[in-house]
N, C-alpha and C positions, 0 to 999 in steps of 0.2 A: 772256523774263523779264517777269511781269507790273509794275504801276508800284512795287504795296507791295512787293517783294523789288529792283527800284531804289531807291527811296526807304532802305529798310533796311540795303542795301549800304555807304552812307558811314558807317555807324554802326557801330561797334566794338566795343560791349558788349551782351552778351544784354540785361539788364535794359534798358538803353538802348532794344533794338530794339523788344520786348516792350510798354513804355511807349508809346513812338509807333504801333506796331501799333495798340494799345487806344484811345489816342487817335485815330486816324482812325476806326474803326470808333463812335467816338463820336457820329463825324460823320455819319452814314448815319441815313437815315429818320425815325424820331419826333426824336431827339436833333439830327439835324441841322435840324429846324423847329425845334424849340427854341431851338438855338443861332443862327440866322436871325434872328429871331422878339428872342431878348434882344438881337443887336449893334441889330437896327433899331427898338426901342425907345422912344429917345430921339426918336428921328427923327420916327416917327411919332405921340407923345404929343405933339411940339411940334407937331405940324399939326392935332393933335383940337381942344388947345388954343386955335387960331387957328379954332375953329369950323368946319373941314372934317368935312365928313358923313365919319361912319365907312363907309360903304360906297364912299365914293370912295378912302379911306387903305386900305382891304382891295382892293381892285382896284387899286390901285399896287404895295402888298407884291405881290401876287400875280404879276404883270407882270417885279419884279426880278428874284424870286428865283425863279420857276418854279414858285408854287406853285398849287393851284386851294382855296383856302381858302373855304367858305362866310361869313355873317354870323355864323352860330351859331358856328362855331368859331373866327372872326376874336377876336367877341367872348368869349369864351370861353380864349383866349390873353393876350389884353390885361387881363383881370381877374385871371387868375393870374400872369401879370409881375406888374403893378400890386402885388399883397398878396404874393410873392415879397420884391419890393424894399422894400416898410413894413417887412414883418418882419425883413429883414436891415439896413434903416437905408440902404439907399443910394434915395440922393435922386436923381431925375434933373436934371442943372441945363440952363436955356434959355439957348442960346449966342448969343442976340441981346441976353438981358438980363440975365444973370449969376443971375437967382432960379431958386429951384427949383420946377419943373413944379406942384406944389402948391400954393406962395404964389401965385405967376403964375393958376392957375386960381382960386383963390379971389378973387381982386383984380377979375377979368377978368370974372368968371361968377358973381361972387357966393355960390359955395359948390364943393365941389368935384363931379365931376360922378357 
């Protein structure tokens, strides 16, 4: 028995199995960088923030999570989170100092980056 028809097994209703099917397969590939990529986020806008070279915060992701990310497309991830999150209104907030990623960079840097 492969893992998905384990997985599947405790589950009792088609549409139920169906749904988590789709959602794992979510996770595979492009979507799953995606999904990578938005949980650590936060994470990593708090360290650009503290002035770490972004090529040092794309060679840590990469490292975590198994990825071989270039610059072009490190950057390139982080600017479409970035305008992703403007446009839907979620702020990311600094869990050292309760402000949001944005006030904190303008404070810090003078404007945002």
């Amino acid at each position: 028995m492969n893992s998905l028809a384990e997985t599947l097994a405790g589950i009792h209703s088609p549409l139920d199995r169906l749904q988590h099917a789709l959602a794992q397969d979510l996770n595979l590939g492009k979507s799953k960088l995606e999904t990578d990529f938005r949980e650590a986020y936060p994470v990593l806008e708090h360290h650009l923030i503290q002035r770490m070279r972004k090529r040092l915060v794309m060679e840590r992701f990469n490292a975590a999570y198994g990825y071989k990310l270039n610059q072009a497309q490190f950057r390139k991830l982080l600017n479409a989170e970035r305008e992703r999150r403007e446009e839907a209104g979620d702020v990311a907030i600094c869990t050292g100092c309760g402000r949001p990623f944005d006030e904190q960079a303008a404070t810090d840097q003078g404007e945002d980056e």
